[in-house]
ZAZAZA-999000 format. One record per residue (C-alpha): residue number from 1; x, y, z. Coordinates in pm, 1 decimal. Layout:
BEGIN
nr / u / v / w
NUM / X / Y / Z
...
***
This chain:
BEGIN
nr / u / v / w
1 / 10110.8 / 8990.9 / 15655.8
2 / 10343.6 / 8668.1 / 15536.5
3 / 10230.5 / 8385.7 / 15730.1
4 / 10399.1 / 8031.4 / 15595.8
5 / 10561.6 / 7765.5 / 15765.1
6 / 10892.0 / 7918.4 / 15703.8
7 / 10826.4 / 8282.6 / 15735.7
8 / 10593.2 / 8509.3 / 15960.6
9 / 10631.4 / 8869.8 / 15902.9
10 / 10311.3 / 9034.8 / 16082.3
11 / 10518.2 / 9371.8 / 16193.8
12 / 10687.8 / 9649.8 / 16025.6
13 / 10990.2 / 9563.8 / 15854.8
14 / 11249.7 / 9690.5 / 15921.8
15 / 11116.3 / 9644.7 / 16279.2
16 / 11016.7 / 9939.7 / 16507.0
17 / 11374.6 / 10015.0 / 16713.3
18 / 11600.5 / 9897.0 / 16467.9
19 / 11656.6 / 10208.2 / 16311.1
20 / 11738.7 / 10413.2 / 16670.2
21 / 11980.1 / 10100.3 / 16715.2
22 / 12197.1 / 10141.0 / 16406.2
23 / 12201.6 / 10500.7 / 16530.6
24 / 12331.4 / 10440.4 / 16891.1
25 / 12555.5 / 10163.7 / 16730.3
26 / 12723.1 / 10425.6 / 16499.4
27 / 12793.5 / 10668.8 / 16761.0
28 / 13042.2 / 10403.7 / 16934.5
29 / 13137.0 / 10152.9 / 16680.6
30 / 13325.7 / 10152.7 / 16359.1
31 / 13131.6 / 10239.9 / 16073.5
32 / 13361.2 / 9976.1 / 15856.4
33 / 13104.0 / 9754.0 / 16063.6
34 / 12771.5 / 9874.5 / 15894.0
35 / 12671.5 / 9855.4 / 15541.2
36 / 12423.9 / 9499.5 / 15548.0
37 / 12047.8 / 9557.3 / 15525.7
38 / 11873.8 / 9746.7 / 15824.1
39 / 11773.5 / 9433.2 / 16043.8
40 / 11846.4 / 9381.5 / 16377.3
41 / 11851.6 / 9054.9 / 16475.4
42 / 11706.0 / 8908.0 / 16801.7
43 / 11741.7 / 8483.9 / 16738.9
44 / 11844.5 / 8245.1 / 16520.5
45 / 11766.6 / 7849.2 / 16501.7
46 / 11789.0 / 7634.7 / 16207.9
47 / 11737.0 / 7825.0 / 15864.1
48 / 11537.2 / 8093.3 / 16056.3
49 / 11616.6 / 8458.6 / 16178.1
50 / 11438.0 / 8610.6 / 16372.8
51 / 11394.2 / 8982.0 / 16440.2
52 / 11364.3 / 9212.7 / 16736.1
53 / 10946.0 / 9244.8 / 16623.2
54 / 10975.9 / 8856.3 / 16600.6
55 / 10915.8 / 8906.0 / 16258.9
56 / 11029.4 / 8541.7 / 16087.1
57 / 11294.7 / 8523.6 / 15808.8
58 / 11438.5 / 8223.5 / 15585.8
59 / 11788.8 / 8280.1 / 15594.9
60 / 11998.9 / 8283.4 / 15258.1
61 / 12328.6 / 8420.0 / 15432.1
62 / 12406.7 / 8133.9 / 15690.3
63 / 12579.3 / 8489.5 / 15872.8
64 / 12785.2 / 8527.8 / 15500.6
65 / 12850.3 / 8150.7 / 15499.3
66 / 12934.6 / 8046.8 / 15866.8
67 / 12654.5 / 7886.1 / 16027.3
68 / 12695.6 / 7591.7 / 15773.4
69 / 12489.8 / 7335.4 / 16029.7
70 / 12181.4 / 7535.0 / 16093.7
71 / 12196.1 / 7844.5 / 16337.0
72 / 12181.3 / 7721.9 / 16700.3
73 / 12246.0 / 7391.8 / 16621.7
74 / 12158.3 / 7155.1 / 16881.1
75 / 12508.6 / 6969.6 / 16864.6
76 / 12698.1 / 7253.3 / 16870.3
77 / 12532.3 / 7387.9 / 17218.5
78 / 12549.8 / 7049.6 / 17417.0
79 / 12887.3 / 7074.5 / 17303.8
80 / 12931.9 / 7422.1 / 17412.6
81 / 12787.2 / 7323.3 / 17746.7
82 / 12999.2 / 7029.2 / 17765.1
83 / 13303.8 / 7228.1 / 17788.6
84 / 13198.9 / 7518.4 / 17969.5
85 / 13078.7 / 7235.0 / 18286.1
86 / 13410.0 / 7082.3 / 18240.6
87 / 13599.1 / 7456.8 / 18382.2
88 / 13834.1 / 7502.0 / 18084.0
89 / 13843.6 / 7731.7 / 17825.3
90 / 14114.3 / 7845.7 / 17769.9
91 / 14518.5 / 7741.4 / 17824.8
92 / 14698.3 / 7896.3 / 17539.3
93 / 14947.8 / 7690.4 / 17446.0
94 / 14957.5 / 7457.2 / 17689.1
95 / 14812.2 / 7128.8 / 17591.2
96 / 14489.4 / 6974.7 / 17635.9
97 / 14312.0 / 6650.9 / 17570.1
98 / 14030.1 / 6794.6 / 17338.9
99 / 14266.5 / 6963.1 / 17105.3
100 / 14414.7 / 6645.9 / 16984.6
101 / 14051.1 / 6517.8 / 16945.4
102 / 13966.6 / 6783.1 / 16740.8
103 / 14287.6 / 6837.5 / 16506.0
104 / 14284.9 / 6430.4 / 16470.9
105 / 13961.8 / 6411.4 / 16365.6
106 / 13980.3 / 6789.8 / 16100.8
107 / 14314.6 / 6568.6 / 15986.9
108 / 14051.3 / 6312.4 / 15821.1
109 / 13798.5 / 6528.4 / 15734.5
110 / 14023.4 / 6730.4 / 15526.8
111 / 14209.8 / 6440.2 / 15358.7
112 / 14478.6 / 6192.9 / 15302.7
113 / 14728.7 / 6445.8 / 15164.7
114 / 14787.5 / 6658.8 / 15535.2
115 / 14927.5 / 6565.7 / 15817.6
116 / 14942.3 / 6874.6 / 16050.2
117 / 14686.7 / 7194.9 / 16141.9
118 / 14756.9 / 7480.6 / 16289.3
119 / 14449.5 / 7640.6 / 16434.1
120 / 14367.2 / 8019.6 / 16481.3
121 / 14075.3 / 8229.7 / 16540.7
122 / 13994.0 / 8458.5 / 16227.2
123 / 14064.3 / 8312.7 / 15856.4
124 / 14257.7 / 8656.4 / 15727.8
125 / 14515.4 / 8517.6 / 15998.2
126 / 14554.5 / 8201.7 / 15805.8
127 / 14598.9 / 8359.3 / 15464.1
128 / 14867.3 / 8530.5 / 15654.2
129 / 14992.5 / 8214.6 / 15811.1
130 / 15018.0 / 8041.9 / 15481.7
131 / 15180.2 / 8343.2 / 15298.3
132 / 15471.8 / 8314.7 / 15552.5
133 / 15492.9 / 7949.2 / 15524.4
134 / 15513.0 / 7968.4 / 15101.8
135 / 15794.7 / 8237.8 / 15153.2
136 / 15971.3 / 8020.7 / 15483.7
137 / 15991.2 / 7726.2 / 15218.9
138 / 16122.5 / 7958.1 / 14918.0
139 / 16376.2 / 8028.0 / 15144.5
140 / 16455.9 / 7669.3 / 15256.5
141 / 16478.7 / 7547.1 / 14909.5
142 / 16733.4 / 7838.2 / 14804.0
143 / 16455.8 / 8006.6 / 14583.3
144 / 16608.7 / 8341.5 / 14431.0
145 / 16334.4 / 8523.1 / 14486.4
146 / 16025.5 / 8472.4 / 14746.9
147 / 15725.5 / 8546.5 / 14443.8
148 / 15368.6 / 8444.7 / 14552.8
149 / 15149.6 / 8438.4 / 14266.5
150 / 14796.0 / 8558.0 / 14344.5
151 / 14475.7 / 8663.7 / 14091.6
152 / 14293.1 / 8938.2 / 14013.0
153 / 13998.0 / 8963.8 / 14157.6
154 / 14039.0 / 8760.7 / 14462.1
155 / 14033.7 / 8821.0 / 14813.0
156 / 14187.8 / 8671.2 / 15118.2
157 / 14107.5 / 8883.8 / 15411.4
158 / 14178.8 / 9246.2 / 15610.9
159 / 14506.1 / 9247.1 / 15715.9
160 / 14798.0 / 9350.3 / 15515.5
161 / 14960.5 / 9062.1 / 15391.4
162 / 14612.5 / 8950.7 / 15313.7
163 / 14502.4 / 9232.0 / 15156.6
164 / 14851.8 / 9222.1 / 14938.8
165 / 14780.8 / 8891.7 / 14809.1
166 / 14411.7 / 9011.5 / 14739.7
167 / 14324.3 / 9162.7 / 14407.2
168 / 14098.2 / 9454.2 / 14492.2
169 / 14343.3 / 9748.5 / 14424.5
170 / 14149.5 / 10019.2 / 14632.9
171 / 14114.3 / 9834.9 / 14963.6
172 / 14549.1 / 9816.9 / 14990.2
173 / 14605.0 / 10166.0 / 14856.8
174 / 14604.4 / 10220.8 / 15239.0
175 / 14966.8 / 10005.9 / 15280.8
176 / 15121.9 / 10276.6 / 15047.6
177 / 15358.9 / 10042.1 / 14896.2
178 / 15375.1 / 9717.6 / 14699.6
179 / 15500.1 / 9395.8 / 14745.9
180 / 15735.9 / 9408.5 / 14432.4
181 / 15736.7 / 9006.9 / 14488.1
182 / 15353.9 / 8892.2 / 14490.8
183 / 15186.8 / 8914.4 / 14165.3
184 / 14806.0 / 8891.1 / 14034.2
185 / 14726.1 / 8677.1 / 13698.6
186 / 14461.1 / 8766.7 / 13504.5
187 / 14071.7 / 8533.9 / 13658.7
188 / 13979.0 / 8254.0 / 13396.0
189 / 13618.6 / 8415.6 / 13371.2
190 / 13403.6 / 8149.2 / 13217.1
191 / 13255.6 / 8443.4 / 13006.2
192 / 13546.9 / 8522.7 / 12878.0
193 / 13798.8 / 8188.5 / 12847.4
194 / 13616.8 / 7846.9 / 12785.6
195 / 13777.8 / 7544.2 / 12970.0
196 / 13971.9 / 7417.2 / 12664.0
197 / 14154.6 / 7758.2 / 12631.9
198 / 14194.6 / 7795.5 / 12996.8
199 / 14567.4 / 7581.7 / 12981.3
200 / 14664.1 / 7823.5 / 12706.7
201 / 14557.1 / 8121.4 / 12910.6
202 / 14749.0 / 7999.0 / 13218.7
203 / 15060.9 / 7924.4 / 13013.8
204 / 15052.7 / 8227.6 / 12834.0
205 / 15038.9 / 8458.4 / 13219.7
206 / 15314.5 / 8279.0 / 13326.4
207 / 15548.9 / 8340.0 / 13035.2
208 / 15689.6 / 8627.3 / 13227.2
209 / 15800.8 / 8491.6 / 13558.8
210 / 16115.9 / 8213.5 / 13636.4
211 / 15936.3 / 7975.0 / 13785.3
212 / 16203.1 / 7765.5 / 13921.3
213 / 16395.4 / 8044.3 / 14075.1
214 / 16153.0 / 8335.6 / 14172.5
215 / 15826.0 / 8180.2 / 14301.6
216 / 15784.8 / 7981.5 / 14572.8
217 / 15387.2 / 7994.2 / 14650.3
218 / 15057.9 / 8025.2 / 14440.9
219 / 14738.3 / 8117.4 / 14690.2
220 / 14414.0 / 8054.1 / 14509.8
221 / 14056.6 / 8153.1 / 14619.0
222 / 13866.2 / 7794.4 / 14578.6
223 / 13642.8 / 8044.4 / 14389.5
224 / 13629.1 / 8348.5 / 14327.2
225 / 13424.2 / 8500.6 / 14626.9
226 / 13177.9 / 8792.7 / 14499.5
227 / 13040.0 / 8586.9 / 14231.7
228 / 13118.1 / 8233.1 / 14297.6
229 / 13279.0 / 8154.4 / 14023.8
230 / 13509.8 / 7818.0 / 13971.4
231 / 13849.6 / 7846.4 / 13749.7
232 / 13813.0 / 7582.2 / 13489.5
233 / 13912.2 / 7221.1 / 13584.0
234 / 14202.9 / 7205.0 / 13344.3
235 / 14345.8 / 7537.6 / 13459.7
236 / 14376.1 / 7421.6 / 13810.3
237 / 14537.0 / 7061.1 / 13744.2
238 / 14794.1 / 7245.6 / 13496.9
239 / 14880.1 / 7472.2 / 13838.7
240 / 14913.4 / 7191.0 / 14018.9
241 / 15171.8 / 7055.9 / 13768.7
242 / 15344.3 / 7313.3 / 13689.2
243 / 15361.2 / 7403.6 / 14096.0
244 / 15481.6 / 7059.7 / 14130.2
245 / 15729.5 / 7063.0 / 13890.9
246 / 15901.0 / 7401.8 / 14036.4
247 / 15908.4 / 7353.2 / 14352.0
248 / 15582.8 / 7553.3 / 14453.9
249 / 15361.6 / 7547.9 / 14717.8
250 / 15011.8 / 7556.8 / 14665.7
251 / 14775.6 / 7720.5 / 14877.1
252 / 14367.1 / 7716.2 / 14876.4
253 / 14187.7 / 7960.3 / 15058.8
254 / 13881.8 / 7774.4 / 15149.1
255 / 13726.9 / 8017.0 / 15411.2
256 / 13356.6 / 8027.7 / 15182.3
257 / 13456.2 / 7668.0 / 14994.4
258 / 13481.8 / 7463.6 / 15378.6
259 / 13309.1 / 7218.2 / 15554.5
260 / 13055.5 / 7108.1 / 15284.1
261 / 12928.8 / 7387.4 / 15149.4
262 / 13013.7 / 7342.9 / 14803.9
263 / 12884.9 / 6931.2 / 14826.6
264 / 13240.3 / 6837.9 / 14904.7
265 / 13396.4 / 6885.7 / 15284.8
266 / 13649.8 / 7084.5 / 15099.6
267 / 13586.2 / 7281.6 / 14784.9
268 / 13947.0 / 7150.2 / 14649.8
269 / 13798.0 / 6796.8 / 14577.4
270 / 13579.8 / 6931.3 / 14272.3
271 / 13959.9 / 7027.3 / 14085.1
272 / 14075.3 / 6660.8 / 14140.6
273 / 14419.2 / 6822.5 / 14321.3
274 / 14603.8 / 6775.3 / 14598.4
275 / 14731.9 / 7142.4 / 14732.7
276 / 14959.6 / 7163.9 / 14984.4
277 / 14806.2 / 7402.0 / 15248.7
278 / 14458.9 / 7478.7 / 15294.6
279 / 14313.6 / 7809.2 / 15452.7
280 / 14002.5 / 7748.1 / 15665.3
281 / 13774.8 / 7965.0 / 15890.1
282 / 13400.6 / 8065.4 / 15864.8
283 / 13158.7 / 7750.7 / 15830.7
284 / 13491.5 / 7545.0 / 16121.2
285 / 13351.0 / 7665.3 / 16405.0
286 / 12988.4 / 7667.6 / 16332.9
287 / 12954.2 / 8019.7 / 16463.0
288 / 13272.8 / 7985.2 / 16742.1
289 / 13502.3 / 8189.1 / 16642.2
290 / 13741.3 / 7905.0 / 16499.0
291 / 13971.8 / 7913.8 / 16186.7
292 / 14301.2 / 7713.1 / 16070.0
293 / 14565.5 / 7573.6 / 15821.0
294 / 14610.0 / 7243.0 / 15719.0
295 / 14891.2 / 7112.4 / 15547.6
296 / 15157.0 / 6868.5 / 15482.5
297 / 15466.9 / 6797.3 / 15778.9
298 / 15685.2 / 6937.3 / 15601.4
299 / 15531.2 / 7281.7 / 15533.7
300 / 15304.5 / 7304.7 / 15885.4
301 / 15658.6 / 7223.7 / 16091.8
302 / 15825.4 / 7503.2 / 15900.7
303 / 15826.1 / 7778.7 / 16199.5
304 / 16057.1 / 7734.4 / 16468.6
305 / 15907.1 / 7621.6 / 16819.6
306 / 15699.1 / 7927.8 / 16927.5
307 / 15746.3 / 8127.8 / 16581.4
308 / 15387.0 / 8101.9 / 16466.6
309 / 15146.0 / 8087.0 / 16763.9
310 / 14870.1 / 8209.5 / 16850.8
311 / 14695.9 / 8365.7 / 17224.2
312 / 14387.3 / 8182.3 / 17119.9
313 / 14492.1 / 7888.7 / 16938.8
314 / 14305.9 / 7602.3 / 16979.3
315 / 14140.8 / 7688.1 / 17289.1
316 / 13901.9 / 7391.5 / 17380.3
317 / 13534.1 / 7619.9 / 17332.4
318 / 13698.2 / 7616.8 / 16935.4
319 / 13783.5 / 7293.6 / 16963.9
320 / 13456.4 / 7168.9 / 17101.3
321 / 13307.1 / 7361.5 / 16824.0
322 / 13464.5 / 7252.4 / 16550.7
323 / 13398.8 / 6889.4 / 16693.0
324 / 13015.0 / 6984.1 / 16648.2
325 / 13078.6 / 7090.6 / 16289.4
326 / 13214.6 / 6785.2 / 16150.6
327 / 12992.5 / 6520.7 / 16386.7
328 / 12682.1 / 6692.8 / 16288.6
329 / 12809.1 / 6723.5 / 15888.3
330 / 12911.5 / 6309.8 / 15916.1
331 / 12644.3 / 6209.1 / 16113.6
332 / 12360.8 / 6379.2 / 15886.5
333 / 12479.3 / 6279.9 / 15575.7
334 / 12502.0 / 6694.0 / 15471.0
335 / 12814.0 / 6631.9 / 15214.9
336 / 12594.2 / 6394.0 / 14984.9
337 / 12258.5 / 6671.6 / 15071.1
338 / 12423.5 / 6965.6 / 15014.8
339 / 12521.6 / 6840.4 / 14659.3
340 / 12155.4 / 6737.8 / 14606.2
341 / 12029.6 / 7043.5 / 14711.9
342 / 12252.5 / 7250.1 / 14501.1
343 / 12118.0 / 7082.2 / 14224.0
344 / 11789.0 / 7252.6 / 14289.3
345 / 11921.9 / 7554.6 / 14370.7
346 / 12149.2 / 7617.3 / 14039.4
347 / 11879.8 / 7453.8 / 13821.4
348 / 11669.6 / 7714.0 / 13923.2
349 / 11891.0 / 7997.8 / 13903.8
350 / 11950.2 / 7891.7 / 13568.9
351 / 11624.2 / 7912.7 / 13474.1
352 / 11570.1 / 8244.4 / 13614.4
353 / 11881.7 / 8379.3 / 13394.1
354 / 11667.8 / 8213.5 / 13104.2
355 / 11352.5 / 8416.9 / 13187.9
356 / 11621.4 / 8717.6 / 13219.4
357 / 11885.3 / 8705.1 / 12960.6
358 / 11893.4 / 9076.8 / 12908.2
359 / 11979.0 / 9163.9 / 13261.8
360 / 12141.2 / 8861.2 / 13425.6
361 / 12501.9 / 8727.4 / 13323.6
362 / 12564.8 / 8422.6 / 13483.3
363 / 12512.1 / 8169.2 / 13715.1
364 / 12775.5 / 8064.0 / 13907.4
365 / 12840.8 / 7807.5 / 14207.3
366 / 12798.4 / 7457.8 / 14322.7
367 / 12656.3 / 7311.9 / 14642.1
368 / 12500.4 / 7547.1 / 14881.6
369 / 12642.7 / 7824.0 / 14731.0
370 / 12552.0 / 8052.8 / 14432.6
371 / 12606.4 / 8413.3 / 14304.8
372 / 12328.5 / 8544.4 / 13992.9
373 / 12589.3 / 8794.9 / 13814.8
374 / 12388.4 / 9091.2 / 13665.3
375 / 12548.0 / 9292.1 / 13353.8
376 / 12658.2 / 9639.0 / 13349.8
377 / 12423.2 / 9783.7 / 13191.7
378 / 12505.7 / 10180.2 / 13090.0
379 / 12192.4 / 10264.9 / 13072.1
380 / 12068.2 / 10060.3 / 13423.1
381 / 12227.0 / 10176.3 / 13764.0
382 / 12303.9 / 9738.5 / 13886.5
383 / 12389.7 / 9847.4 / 14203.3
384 / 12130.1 / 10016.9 / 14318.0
385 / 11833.6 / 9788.3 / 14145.6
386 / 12035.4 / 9511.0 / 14370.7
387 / 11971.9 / 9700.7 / 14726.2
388 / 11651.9 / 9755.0 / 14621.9
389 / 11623.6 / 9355.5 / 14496.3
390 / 11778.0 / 9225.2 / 14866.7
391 / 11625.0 / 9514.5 / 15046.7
392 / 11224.3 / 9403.0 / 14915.8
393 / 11332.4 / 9036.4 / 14939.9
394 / 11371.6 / 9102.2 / 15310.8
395 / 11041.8 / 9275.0 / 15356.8
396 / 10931.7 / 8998.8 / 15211.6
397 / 11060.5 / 8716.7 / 15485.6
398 / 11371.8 / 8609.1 / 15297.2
399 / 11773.9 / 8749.0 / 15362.3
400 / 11992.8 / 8740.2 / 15043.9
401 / 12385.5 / 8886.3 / 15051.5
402 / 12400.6 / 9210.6 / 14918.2
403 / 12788.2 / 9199.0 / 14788.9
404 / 12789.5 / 9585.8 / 14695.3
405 / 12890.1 / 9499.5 / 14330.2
406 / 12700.2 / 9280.9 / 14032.9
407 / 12592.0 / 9028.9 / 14228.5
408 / 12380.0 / 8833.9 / 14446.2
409 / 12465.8 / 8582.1 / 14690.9
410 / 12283.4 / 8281.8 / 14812.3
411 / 12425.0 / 8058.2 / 15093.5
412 / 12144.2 / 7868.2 / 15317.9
413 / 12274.8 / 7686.1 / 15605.4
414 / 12347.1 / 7330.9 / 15436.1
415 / 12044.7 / 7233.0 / 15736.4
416 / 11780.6 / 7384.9 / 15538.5
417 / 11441.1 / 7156.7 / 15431.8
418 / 11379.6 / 7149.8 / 15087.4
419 / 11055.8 / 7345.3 / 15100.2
420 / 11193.5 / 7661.1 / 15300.9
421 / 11514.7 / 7638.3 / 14984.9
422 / 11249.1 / 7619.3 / 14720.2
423 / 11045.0 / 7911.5 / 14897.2
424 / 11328.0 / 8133.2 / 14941.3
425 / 11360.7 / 8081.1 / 14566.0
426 / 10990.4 / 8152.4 / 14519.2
427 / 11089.4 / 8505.9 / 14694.0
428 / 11346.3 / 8618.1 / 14520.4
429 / 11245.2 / 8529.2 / 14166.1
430 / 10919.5 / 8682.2 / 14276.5
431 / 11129.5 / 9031.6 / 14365.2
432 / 11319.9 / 8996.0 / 14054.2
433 / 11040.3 / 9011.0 / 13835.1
434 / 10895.4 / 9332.6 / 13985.8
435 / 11256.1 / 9517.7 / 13978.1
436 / 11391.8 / 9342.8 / 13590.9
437 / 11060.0 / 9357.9 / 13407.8
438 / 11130.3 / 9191.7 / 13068.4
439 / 11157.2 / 9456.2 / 12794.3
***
């Protein structure tokens, strides 16, 4: 029995049913859709989940980093209902009044530097979109070659070009070849390369490659996503030079880094850089399935007329959506609170890695969003000890990310009250110490 103001568990968790659920659910659907912890959810509202017992969670995944204004946001559904009253939801290409609301007002939010969006439904489509934008422009400029360069250990989504430009080697062995023309530079861990060697490691991976002639694009995770961990400052602003000065196109993926969550409405503003597209999806819509690219004239015109649309473009439920997002980020302040609240979260993450120095690596993050990076330990199985870690943090009242590797992911909705953050903290330093007792 867990009875607080931001958790209730008083049933059986996981909850009677959900077990015979995930059964029927396997018999019909993909299994590439299972693999999160055993909890079937019933509601959501605020920085609460609730389960099909009713049992009451604090929620640490914002759905894996979508539901950046709360879960059921109020905004979001009386804008929802707005559209749905006004009889049009759909019209595929064909213009309506609310788009141009919307991509006028994402325009501002994302910056000075872009001019045009592009808007889709799922952000591995706009990783794909910007791919074929870097290459249309290598072409236009006369490039000799269409190179992309890409790094190891990133990833930009599930579909092939995607998974190309990704740098998790087993997940493409299914394309059976390789793209002899996009290529993966060795991650700037801060474990490994401090930020005043990081301009020496950068120059030193690009030795190899005619820059000038044979790459035309550069796609860059805002961070790298398992972990959450930043490239160093000076790495970044020598890309953007060196991109500059050859003619390349620079691309952020900001599908985890959007709309706030890092205490910055995009995650590029911490680098101090201007890139020229950005990727977006996940935390746009607010739970709508809503995603996009936003870039400069020059590069967003690129296609011809009707050479990169999409059936659900900018359909006005997305648009009305993503209208939500950004009045309800403005409007309470959650840029400016996010970065206050991240300050509590990492200082206290950093303490726990104190407390733990034998078994934790590394905190990494900013904002609203934090990985604790275990070591790889030979004589310690991580991966399991970190199902068992997010598995007795649920029964507990509190959902953490289970990434399947090293680490563990923390990503309130940006909504959350202080108290229900620093309780969710309470909970998982709490599980911590029973599973990584000091030595």
């Amino acid at each position: 029995m867990i009875k607080t103001k931001n958790r209730h568990i008083f049933k059986k968790v996981p909850a009677v049913g959900t077990s015979a659920l995930m059964s029927r659910l396997s018999k019909i659907e993909s299994r590439s859709m299972h693999g999160q912890m055993p909890i079937a959810w019933k509601k959501a509202s605020g920085h609460n989940i609730f389960d099909i017992s009713n049992n009451k969670f604090i929620d640490f995944t914002s759905t894996i980093f979508v539901t950046n204004i709360g879960h059921s946001n109020k905004r979001l559904i009386k804008y929802l209902k707005k559209c749905i009253n006004e009889e049009l939801l759909h019209s595929y290409a064909y213009i309506n009044e609310v788009r141009e609301k919307y991509i006028k007002k994402l325009l501002k939010f994302a910056g000075k530097n872009f001019q045009k969006a592009f808007l889709m439904s799922a952000g591995t489509e706009t990783t794909e979109a910007a791919l074929k934008l870097m290459r249309l422009n290598g072409q236009k400029i006369k490039k000799r070659k269409l190179g992309i360069i890409c790094f190891e250990g990133n990833w930009h989504g599930r579909t092939m070009g995607a998974q190309m430009m990704s740098g998790n080697e087993k997940q493409k062995e299914w394309i059976g070849f390789k793209d002899k023309n996009i290529f993966h530079l060795p991650f700037p861990y801060p474990w490994k390369v401090s930020e005043n060697d990081s301009e020496k490691f950068l120059t030193d991976s690009l030795k190899k490659f005619d820059l000038k002639k044979d790459i035309c694009g550069v796609m860059i995770e805002t961070f790298q996503g398992w972990g959450a961990v930043y490239y160093p400052k000076k790495y970044i602003q020598l890309l953007e030079k060196i991109c500059k000065k050859n003619n390349i196109l620079m691309s952020f993926d900001e599908m985890q880094a959007g709309f706030g969550r890092t205490g910055y409405a995009f995650g590029y503003e911490y680098y101090g850089v201007k890139p020229d597209i950005l990727c977006c999806g996940k935390g746009m819509g607010g739970g709508v399935t809503l995603s996009g690219i936003i870039g400069k004239k020059k590069v967003i015109d690129l296609p011809e007329v009707g050479n990169m649309s999409s059936t659900n473009s900018a359909n006005p439920l997305s648009c009305y959506a993503g209208l939500a997002v950004i009045d309800e980020i403005k409007s309470k302040n959650l840029i400016s609170k996010t970065k206050l609240k991240g300050r509590i979260l990492i200082d206290f993450l950093n303490k726990l890695k104190e407390n733990f120095p034998e078994y934790i690596l590394s905190i990494q993050g900013r904002g609203l969003i934090a990985a604790i990076i275990f070591k790889n330990l030979k004589s310690e199985n991580i991966a399991d000890k970190l199902k068992k870690l997010v598995f007795n943090c649920m029964k507990d009242g509190l959902l953490v990310v289970y990434t399947g590797r090293e680490s563990i992911k923390i990503g309130p909705p940006l909504t959350i009250t202080n108290s229900a953050l620093k309780e969710g903290l309470d909970v998982l330093e709490s599980n911590i110490s029973k599973i990584f007792s000091k030595k």
